[in-house]
Backbone as JSON, one array per atom type, in Angstrom:
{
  "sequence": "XXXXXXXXXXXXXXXXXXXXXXXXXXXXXXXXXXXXXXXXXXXXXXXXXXXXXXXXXXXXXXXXXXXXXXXXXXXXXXXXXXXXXXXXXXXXXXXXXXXXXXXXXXXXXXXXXXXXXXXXXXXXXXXXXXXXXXXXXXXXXXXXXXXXXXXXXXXXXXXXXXXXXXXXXXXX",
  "N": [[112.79, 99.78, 74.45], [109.83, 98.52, 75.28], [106.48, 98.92, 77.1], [104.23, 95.7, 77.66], [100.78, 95.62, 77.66], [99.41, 93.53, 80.18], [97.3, 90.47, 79.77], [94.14, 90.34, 81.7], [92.98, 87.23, 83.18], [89.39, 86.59, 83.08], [90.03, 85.81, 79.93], [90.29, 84.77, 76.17], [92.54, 84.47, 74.89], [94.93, 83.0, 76.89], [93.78, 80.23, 77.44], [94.39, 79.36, 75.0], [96.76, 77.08, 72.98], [99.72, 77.45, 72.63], [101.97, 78.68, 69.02], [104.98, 77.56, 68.02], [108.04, 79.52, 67.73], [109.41, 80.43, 64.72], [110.99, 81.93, 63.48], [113.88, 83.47, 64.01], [115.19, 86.39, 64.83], [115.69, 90.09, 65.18], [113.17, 91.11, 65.67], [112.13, 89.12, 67.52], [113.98, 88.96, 69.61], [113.35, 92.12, 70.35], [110.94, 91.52, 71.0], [111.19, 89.77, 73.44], [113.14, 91.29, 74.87], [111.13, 93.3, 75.42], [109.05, 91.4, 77.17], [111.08, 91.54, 79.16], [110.7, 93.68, 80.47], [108.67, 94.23, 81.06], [107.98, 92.41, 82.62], [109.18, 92.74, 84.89], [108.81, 95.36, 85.4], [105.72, 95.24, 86.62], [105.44, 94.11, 89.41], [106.95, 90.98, 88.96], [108.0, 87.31, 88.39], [107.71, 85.97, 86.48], [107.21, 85.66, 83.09], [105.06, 84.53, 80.11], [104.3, 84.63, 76.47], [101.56, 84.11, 75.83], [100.63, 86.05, 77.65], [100.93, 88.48, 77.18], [99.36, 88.49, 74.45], [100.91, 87.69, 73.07], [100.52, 84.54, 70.82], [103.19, 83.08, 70.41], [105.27, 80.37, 71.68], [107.32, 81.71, 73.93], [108.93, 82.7, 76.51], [109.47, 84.5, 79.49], [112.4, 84.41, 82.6], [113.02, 85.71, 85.77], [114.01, 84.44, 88.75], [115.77, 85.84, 91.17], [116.29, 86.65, 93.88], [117.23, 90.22, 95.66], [119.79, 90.62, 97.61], [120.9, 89.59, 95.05], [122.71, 89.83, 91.91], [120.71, 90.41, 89.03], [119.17, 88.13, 86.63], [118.69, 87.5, 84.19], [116.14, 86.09, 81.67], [115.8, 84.82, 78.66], [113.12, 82.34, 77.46], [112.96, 80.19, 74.58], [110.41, 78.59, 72.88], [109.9, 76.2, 75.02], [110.64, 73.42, 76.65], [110.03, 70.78, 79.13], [111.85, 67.99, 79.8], [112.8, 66.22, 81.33], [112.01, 65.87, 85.09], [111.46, 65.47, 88.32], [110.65, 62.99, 90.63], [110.12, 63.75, 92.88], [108.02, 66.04, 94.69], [107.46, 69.49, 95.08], [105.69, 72.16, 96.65], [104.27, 75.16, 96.05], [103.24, 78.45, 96.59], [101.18, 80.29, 94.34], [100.56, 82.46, 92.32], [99.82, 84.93, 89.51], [100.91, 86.76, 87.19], [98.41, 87.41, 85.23], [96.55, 87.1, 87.42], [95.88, 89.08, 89.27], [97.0, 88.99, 92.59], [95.6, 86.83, 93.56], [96.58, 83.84, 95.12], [97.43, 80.85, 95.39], [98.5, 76.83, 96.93], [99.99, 75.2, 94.87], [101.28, 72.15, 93.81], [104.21, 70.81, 92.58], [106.89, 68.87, 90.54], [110.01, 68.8, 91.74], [112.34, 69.1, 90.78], [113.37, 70.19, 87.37], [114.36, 69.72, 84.3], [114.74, 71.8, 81.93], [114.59, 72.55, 78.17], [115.71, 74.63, 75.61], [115.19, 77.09, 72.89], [117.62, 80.16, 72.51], [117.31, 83.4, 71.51], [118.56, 83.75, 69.72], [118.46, 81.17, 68.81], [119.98, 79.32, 69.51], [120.05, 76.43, 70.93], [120.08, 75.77, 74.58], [120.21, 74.04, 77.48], [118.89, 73.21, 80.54], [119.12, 72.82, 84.26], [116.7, 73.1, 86.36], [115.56, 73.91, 90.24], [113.53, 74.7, 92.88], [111.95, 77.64, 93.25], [112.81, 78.06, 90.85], [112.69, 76.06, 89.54], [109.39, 76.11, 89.83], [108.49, 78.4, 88.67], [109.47, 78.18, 85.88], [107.96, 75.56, 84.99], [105.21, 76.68, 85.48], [105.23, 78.76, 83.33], [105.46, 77.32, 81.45], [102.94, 76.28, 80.91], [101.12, 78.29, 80.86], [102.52, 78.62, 77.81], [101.18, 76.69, 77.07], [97.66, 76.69, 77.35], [97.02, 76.7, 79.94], [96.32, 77.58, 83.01], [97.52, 78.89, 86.49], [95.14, 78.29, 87.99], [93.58, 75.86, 87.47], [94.89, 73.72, 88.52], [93.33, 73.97, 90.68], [90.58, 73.21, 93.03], [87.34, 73.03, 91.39], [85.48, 74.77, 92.91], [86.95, 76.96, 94.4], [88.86, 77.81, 91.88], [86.36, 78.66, 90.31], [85.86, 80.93, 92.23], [87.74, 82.25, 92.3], [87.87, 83.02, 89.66], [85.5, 84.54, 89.24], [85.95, 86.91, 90.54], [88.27, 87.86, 89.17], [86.66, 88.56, 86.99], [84.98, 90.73, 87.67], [87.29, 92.62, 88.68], [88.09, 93.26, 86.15], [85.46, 94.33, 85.19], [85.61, 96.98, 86.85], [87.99, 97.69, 86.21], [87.51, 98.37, 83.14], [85.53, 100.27, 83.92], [86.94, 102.29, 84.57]],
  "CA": [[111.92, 98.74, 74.99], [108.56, 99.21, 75.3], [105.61, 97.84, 78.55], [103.27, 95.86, 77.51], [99.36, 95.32, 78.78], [99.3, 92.28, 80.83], [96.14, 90.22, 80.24], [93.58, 89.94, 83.24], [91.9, 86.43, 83.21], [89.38, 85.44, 82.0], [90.58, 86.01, 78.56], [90.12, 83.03, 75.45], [94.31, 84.04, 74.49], [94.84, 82.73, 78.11], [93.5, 79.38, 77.44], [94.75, 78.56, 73.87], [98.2, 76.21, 72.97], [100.61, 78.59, 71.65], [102.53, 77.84, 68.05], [106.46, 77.38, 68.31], [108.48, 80.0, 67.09], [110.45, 79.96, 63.8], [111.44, 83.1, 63.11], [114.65, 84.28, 65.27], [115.34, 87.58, 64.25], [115.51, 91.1, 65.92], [111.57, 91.57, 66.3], [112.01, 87.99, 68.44], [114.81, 89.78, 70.92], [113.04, 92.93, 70.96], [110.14, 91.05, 71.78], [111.69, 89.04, 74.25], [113.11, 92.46, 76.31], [109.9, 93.73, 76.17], [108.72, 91.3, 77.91], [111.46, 91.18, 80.73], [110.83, 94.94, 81.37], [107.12, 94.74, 81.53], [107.69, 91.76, 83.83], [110.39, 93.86, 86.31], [107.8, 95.95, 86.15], [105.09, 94.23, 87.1], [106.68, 93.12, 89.01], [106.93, 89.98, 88.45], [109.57, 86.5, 88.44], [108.08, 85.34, 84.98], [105.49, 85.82, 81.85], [104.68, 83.78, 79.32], [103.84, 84.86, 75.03], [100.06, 84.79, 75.61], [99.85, 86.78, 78.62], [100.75, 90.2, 76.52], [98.89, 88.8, 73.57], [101.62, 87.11, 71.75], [100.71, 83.43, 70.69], [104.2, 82.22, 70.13], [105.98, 80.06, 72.8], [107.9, 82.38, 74.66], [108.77, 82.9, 78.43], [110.88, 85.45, 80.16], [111.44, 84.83, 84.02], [113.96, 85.77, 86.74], [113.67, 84.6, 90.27], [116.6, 86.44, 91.99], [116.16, 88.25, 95.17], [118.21, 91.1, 96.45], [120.51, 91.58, 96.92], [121.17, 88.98, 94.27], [122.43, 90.23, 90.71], [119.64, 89.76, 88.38], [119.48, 86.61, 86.15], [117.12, 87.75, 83.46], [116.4, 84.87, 81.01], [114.47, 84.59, 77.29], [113.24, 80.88, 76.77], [112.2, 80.03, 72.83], [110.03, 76.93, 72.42], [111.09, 75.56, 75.78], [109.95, 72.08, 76.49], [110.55, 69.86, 79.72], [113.11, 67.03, 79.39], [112.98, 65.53, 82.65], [111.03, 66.11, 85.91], [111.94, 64.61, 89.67], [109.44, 62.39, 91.55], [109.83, 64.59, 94.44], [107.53, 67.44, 94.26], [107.28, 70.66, 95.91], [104.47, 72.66, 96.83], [104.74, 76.34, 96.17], [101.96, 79.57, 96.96], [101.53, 80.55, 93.19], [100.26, 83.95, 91.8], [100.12, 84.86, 87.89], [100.38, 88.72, 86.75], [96.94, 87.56, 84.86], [95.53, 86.71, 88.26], [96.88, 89.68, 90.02], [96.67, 89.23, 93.97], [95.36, 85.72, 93.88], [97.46, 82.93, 94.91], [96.8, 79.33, 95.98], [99.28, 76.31, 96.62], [100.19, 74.32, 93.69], [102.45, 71.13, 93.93], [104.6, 70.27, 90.94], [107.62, 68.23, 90.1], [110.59, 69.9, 92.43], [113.49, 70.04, 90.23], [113.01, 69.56, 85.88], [115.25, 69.87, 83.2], [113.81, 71.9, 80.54], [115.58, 72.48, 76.7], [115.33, 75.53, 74.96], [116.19, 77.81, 71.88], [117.54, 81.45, 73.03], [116.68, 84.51, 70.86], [119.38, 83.8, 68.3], [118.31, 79.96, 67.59], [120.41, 78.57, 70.14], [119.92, 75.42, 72.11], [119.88, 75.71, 75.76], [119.36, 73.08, 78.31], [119.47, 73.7, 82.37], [118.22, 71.8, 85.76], [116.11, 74.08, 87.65], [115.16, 73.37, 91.31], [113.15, 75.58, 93.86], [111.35, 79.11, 93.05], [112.8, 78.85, 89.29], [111.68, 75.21, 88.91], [107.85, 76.16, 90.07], [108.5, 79.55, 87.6], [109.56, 77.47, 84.63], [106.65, 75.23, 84.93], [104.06, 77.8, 85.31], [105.09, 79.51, 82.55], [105.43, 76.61, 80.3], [101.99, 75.98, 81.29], [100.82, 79.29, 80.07], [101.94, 78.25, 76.68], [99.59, 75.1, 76.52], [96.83, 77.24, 77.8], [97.0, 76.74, 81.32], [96.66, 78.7, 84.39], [97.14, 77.93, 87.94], [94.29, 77.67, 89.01], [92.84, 75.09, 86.6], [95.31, 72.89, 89.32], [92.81, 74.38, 91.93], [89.33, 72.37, 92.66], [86.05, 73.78, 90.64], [85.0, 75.78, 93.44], [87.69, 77.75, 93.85], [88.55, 77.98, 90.31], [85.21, 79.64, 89.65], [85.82, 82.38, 93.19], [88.62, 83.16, 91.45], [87.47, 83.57, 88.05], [84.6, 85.47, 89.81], [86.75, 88.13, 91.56], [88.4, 88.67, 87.51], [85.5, 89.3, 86.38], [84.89, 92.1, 88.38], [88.05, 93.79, 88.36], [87.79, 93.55, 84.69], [84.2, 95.64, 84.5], [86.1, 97.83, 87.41], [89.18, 98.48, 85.26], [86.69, 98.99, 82.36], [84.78, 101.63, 84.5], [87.72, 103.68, 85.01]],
  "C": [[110.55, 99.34, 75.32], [107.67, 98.38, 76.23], [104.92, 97.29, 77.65], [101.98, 95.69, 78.32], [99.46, 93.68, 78.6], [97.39, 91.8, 80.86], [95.87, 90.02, 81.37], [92.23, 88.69, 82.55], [90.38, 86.98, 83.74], [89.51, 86.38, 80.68], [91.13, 84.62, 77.7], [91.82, 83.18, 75.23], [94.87, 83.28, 75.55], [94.66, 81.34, 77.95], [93.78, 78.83, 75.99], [96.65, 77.67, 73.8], [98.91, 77.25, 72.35], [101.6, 78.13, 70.23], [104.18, 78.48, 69.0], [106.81, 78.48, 67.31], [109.47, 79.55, 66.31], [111.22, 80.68, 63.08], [112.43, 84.05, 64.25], [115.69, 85.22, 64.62], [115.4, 88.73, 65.45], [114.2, 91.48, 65.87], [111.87, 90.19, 67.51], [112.91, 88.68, 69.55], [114.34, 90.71, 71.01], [112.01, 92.32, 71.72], [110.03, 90.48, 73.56], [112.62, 90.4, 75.74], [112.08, 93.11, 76.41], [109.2, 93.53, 77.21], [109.35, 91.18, 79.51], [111.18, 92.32, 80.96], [109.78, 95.29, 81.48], [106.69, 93.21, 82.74], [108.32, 92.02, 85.34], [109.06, 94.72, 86.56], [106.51, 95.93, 86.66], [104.39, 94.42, 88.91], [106.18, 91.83, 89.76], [108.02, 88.84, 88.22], [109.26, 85.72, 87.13], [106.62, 85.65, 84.19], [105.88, 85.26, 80.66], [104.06, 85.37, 78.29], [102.27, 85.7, 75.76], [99.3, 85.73, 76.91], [99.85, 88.57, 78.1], [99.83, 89.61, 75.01], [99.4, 88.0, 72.33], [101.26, 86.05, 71.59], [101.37, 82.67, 70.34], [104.79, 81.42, 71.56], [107.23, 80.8, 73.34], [107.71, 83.09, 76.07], [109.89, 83.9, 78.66], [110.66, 84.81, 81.71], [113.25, 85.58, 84.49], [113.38, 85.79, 88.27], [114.88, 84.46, 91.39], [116.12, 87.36, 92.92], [117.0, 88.6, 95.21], [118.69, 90.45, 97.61], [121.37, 91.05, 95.55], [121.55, 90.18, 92.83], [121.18, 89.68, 89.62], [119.83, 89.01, 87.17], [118.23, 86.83, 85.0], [117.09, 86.32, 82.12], [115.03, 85.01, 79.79], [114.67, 83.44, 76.91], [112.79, 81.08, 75.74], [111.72, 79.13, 73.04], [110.94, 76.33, 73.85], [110.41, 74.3, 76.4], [110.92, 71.4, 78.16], [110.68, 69.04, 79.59], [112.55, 65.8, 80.13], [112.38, 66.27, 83.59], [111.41, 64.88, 86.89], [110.52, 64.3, 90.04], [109.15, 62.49, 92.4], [109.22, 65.75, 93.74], [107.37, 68.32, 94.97], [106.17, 71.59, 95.64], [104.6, 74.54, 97.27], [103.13, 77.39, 96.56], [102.14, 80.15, 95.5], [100.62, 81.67, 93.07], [100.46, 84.05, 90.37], [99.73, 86.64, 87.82], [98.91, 88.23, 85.63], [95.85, 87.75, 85.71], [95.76, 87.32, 89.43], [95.97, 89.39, 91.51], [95.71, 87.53, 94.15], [96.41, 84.52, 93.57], [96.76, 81.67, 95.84], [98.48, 78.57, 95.86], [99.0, 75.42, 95.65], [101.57, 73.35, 93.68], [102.74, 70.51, 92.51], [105.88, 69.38, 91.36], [108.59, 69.51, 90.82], [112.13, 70.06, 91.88], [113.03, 69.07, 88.52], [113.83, 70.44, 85.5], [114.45, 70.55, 82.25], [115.29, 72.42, 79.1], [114.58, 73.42, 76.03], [115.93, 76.33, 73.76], [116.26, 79.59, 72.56], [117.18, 82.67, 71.92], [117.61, 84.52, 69.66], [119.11, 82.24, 67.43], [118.67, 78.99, 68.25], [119.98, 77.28, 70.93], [120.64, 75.76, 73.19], [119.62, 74.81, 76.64], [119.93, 73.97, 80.08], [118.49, 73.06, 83.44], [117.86, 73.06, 86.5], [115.28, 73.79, 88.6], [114.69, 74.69, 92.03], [112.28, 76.19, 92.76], [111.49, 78.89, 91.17], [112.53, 77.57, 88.4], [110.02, 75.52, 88.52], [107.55, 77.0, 88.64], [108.4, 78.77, 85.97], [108.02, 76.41, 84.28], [105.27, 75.74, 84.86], [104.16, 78.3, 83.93], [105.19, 79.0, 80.99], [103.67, 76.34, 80.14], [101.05, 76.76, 80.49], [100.6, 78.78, 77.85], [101.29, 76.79, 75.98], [98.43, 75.51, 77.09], [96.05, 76.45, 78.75], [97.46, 77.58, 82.13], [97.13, 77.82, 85.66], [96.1, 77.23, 88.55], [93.7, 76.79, 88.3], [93.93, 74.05, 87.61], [94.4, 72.83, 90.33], [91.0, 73.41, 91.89], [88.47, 73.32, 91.91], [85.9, 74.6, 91.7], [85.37, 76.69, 93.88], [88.32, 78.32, 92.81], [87.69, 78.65, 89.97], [85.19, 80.73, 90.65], [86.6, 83.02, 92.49], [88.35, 84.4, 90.16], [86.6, 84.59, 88.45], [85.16, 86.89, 90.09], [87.61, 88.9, 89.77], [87.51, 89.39, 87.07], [85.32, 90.98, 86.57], [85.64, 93.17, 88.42], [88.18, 93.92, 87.17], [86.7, 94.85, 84.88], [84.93, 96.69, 85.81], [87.24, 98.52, 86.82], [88.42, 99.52, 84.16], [86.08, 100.37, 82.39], [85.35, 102.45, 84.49], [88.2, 103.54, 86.57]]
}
């Protein structure tokens, strides 16, 4: 398995729709533990295709705490079904947007339907921490962030504060 580099917004892969994968093969499962072990390490409870680069629809997450066993998970093409009219309001963070988080209120338990790394169909109801996760990271591949939930003027502090640690990474 191998890490990879986690984009840092702003970045245009970041903001594009991602295509559906159609090719489920062993580059798609290596792919797919790559990214859970560059999101453990991270660390991290989920990442989306285009945040290493890839533009296929693909998500890894797991949001188990300790002393929980861990629940690692590779969606394919994973699409929400269904979505409750109760919504919950979480403090959200993105390994693109490291160390900035805001609340973001979504839909508090959704069904999503997916293919797993061999082709499979998948469906599952997820409520709490791994609803918010799933949504975020579907989000990702329709090139969306969090904070594009957030008003313009936060939205652009944000983006501001990227910037910067960008030409600071850059610097060395």
């Amino acid at each position: 398995m191998t890490l990879r580099n986690i984009l840092i917004h702003p970045d245009p892969r970041l903001k594009k729709p991602c295509a559906p994968v159609t090719r489920f093969d062993a580059e798609l499962a290596k792919l797919g533990q790559d990214m859970l072990e560059t999101m453990y390490d991270a660390p991290g409870v989920g990442l989306a295709g285009p945040q290493i680069g890839v533009m296929s629809r693909i998500i890894t997450m797991d949001c188990t705490k300790d002393p929980e066993p861990r629940r690692p998970m590779i969606l394919v093409n994973p699409e929400v079904i269904s979505s409750s009219d109760e919504t919950s309001t979480y403090e959200e963070g993105c390994l693109s947007i490291p160390e900035q988080y805001a609340e973001v209120t979504r839909p508090a338990v959704v069904t999503v339907r997916w293919q797993d790394v061999s082709g499979a169909v998948q469906e599952e109801t997820f409520e709490g921490l791994w609803a918010t996760c799933v949504q975020h990271e579907i989000d990702h591949l329709n090139g969306k962030l969090f904070i594009d939930y957030l008003g313009p003027m936060k939205r652009q502090m944000i983006t501001r504060r990227m910037e910067k640690l960008k030409r600071e990474i850059a610097r060395g």
